[in-house]
N, C-alpha and C positions, 0 to 999 in steps of 0.2 A: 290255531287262532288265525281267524282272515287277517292280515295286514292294510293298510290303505298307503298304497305306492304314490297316491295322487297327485303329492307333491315335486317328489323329486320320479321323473322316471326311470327303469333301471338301467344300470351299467352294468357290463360283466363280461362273460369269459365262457366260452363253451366249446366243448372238446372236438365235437362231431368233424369240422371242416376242415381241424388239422389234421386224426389221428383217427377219422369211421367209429368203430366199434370196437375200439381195441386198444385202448389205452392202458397202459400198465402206470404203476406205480411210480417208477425212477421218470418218467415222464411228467407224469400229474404234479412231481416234486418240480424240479427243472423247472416247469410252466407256472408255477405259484410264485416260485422265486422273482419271477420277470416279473409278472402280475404286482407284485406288491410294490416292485420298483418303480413300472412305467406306467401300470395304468390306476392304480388304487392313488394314490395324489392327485391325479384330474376324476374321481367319483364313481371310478368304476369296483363297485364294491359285492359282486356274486360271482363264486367263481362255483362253476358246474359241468360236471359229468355225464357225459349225452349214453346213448344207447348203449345195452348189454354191458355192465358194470358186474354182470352176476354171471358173465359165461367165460369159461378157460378160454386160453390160446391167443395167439396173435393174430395178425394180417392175412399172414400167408395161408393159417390151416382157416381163417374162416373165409376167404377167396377158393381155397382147393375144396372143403365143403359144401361151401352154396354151389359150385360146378355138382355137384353129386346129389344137391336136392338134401342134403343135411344140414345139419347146425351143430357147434359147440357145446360142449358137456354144462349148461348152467347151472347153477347152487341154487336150495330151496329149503326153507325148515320145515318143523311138520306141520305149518299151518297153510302149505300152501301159499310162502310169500318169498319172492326171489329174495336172496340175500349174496353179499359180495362175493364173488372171487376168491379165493384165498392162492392161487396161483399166478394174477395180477397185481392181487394188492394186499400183499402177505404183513402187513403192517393193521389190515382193515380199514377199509371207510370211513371211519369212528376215528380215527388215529391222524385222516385226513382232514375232516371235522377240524380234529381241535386243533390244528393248525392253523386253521384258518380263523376261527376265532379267534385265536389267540393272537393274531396280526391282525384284527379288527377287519375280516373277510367273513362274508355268508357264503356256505356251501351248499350245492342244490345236486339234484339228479335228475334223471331222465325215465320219466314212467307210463302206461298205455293204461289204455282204458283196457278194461276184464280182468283177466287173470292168468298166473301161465297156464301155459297149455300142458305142462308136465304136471300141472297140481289137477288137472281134469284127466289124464293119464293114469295119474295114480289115487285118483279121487282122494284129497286130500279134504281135513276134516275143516271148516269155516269156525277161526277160533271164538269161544264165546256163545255158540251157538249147537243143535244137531244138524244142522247141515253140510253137507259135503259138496263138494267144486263142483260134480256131475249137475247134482240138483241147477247151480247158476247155469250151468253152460247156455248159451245162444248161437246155434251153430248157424241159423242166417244171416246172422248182423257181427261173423268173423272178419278182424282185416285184410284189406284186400292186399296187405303186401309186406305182413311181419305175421310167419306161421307161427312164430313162437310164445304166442301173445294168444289168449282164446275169447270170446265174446264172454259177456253174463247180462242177462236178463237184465233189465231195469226194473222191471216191476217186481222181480222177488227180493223176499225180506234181507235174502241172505247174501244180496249184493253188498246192500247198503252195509251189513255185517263186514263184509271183506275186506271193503274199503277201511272202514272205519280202525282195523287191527292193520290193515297194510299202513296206511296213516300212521297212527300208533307208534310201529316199527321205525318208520322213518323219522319221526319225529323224537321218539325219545331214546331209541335203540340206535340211530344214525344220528342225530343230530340236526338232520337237513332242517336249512332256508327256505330252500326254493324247488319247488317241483315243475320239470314240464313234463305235463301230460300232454299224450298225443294220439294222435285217430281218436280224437274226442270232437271237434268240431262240428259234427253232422251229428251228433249226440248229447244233444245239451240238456237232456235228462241224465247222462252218466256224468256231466259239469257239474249240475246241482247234488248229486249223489257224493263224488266227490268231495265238494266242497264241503257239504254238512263234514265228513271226516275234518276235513282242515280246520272246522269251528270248534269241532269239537277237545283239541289238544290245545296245551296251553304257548305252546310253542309258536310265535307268528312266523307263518308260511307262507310267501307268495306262490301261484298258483299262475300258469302260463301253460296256455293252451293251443295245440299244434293238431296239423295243419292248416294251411288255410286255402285250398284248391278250389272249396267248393260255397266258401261264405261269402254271405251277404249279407246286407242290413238286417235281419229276418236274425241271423244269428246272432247278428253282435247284442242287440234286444234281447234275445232269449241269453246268454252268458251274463250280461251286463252286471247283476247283481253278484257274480258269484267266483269269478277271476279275474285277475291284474292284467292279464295282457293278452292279445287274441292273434295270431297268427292270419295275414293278410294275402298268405301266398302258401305254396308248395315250396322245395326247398329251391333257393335260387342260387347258382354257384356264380361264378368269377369271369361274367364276360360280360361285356357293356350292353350288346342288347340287352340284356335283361333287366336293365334300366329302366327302359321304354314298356316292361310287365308292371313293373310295381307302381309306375303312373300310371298306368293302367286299375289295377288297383285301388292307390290312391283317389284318382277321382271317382270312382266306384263307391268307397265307402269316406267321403270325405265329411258326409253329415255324422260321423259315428266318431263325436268330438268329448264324448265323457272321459275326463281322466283319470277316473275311477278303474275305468278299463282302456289299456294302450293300445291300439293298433300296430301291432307286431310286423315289419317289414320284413325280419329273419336277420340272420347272423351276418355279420361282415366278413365275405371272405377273401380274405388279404393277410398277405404275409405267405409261412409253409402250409398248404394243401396237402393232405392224405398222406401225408409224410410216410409213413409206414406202409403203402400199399405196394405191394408188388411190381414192381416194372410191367411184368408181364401182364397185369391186372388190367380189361378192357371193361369192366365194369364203369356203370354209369357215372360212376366218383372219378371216373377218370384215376391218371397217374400219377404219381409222388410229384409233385411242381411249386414250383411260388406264382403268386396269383397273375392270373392272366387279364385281371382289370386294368385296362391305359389309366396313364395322370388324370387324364380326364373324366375316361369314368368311375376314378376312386370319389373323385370331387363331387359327378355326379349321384352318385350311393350315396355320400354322408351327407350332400343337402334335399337328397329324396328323408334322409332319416331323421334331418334335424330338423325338416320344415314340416313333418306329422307328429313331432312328439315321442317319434319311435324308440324303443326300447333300444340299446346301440348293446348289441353283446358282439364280440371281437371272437370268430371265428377260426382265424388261424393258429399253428403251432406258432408259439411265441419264439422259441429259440432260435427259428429261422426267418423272422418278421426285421426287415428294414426297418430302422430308424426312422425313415419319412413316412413309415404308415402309420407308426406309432404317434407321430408328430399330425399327423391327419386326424387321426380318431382322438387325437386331446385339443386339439383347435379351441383355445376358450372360444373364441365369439361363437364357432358352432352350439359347443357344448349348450351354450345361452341360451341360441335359439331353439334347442332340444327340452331345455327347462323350461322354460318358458312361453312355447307357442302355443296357441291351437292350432287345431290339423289345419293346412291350409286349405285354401281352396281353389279353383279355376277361375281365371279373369277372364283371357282369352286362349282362342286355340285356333289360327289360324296362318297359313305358310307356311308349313311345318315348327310352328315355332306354339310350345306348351308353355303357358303363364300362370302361377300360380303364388298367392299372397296369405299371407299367415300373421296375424295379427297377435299380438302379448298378449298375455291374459292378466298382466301386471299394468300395462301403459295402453291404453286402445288407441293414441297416434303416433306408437309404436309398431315393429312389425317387420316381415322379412319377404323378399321378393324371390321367386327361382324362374327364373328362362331356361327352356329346355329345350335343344336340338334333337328333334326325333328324327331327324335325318342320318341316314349314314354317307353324309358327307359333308364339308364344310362349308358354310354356308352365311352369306349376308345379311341380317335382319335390320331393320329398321324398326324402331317401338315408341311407341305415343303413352302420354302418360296417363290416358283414357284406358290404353290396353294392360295399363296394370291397375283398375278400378281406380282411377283419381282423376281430377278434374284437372291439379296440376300436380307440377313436376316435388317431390319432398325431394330433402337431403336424402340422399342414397349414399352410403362405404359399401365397396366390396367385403363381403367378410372375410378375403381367403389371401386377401393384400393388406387389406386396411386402407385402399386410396379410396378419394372421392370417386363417384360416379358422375357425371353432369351429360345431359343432351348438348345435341351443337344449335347453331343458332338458328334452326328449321323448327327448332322447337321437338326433335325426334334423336333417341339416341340410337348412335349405327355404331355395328361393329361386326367382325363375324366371329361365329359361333362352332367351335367344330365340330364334325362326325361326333354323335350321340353327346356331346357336349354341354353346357352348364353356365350360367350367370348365378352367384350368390348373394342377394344384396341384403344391408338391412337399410332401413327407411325409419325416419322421422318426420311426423306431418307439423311442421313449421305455423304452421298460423292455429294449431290446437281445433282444428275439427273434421274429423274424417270426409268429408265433401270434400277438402282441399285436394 
């Protein structure tokens, strides 16, 4: 059943950035426990399981593997549809489920467009139907960088079959909330394929679609009717340039303001990183650390996040996540403006210095201001209340103090701004017309 997120955007919890592809059970346990404590009372309420949830082994054998050009032994029934682990999570997924419900948490996982590649191997039979995996297969429109994952046709009948029982599966046999689909974006005939499955169970499912490398306005149109959240980037890890990507981004798709469908910034990663990967591991996930984000650009991540509306899912291993990051991503006045805004938009962009305003969709002489240092260095600005789209100066609070803001008596407020650094404000237009 499609869900309508529109109102409240999601919160959650996703495995990938503390733990790769290899989360086990006493882990997934551990990380719920936290979750319920620290982040489900400020509204973060999905907590989900990222990549290969259905293949043996740890860190290590799948680091000493992918070196060899192979993969891990994954589980599959006879329909051709990956199914848990049973040496990760000897309890079942099912068992994780109702945990999570039962703590008033939605559970989700992490899924690809096609089908495996082991059910095109062993040409498994398409449940419900005479077709077999072979018949889907599309070996031109394979992903370019998960082998274990196989294409299927869009135009045959027995796609839409696949889906519909791979659906099915997860929806009454798992339990799942929340599905991300991924290497779906440049496929937004495999969205809508998709999706009809999600319509078709009685289970409401949100649907959150990955990556986003190569979207543009063009896509978020073509998806709009048919998923909750659209992925705006590739994955972005924990270093402040990558700040100055997602405003990138951002103003890129800042007209794609339906909140039907959220524009997905990606996961917050802060706290324990890749916990489990190997020392020795030079793989592009880099090695076992806590996040290499400064103060600064944690502040600037979560008001790139709260000032589009973004989807805030929490990245790191919880067990080894600071206290002040926790205290970061529950910020109420952020959270507010997370609830609350439309995607902002661009005022001015000029000095190095990026301005962008975002208006409530509750109060319209309400609204939130971000200043953004694209510089990598520290830096003096001067701003006029023209260069934040106003004729005059509104009440401005910081949101990340709660002090006032005010210009000095030049009529321009100066301050400086650090290396890739941040201004959070929100704003009230005091005389009740946005001209002001």
């Amino acid at each position: 059943m499609y869900i309508d997120t529109s109102a409240i955007p999601i919160r959650g919890w996703n495995s990938y950035d503390g733990y790769g592809a290899s989360i086990c059970e006493a882990e997934v346990l551990e990380n719920l426990e936290i979750f319920l404590k620290k982040l489900k009372p400020a509204g973060y309420e999905y907590f989900c399981l990222d990549a290969a949830w259905y293949a043996d082994g740890g860190a290590e054998e799948w680091s000493r593997l992918a070196a060899e050009g192979k993969y891990r032994y994954m589980h599959m029934d006879a329909w051709g549809r990956y199914i848990p682990s049973p040496e990760r999570f000897p309890s079942g997924l099912k068992n994780i489920a109702d945990l999570c419900h039962r703590a008033g948490v939605k559970f989700g996982v992490h899924m690809m467009r096609g089908l495996p590649r082991r059910a095109v191997l062993e040409n498994t039979p398409v449940w419900g139907t005479s077709y077999h995996a072979r018949d889907l297969y599309d070996p031109e429109n394979d992903c370019l960088w998960c082998k274990y994952w196989a294409s299927a046709k869009a135009d045959h009948p027995g796609t839409q079959a696949f889906y519909n029982s791979e659906v099915e599966y997860l929806a009454n046999g798992l339990e799942v909330d929340f599905i991300k689909l991924d290497d779906v974006t440049e496929h937004p005939r495999h969205v809508e394929l998709f999706a009809n499955a999600v319509a078709r169970v009685e289970r409401p499912i949100v649907l959150s679609l990955s990556p986003g490398n190569e979207v543009w306005n063009g896509t978020y149109r073509a998806v709009l009717p048919f998923a909750n959240m659209m992925r705006t980037t590739g994955d972005v890890w924990d270093n402040d340039a990558d700040n100055l990507r997602k405003l990138e981004r951002w103003y890129a798709l800042e007209s794609c303001n339906d909140p039907r469908c959220r524009l997905d910034f990606d996961m917050i990663p802060m706290g324990g990183l890749q916990v489990n990967v190997p020392q020795l591991d030079k793989a592009s996930l880099g090695q076992s650390r806590q996040s290499r984000l400064s103060a600064g650009g944690k502040r600037t991540l979560m008001t790139i996040l709260a000032m589009t509306g973004s989807p805030l899912i929490f990245g790191g291993a919880l067990p080894f996540t600071a206290e002040e990051d926790l205290e970061l991503v529950t910020h109420p006045e952020m959270l507010a403006c997370q609830q609350a805004c439309q995607v902002g938009r661009r005022m001015s962009c000029f000095r190095h210095l990026d301005i962008r305003r975002s208006v409530s969709r509750v109060d319209e002489y309400t609204g939130w201001i971000g200043l953004f240092n694209t510089t990598g260095i520290d830096r003096l600005f001067h701003v006029s209340a023209e260069e934040l789209g106003l004729s005059v100066w509104p009440e401005l609070t910081d949101v990340w103090t709660g002090q006032p803001v005010t210009p000095g008596e030049n009529g321009l407020w100066e301050a400086v701004i650090p290396a890739n650094g941040s201004c959070f404000w929100k704003y009230h237009i005091l005389c009740g017309r946005k001209s002001c």
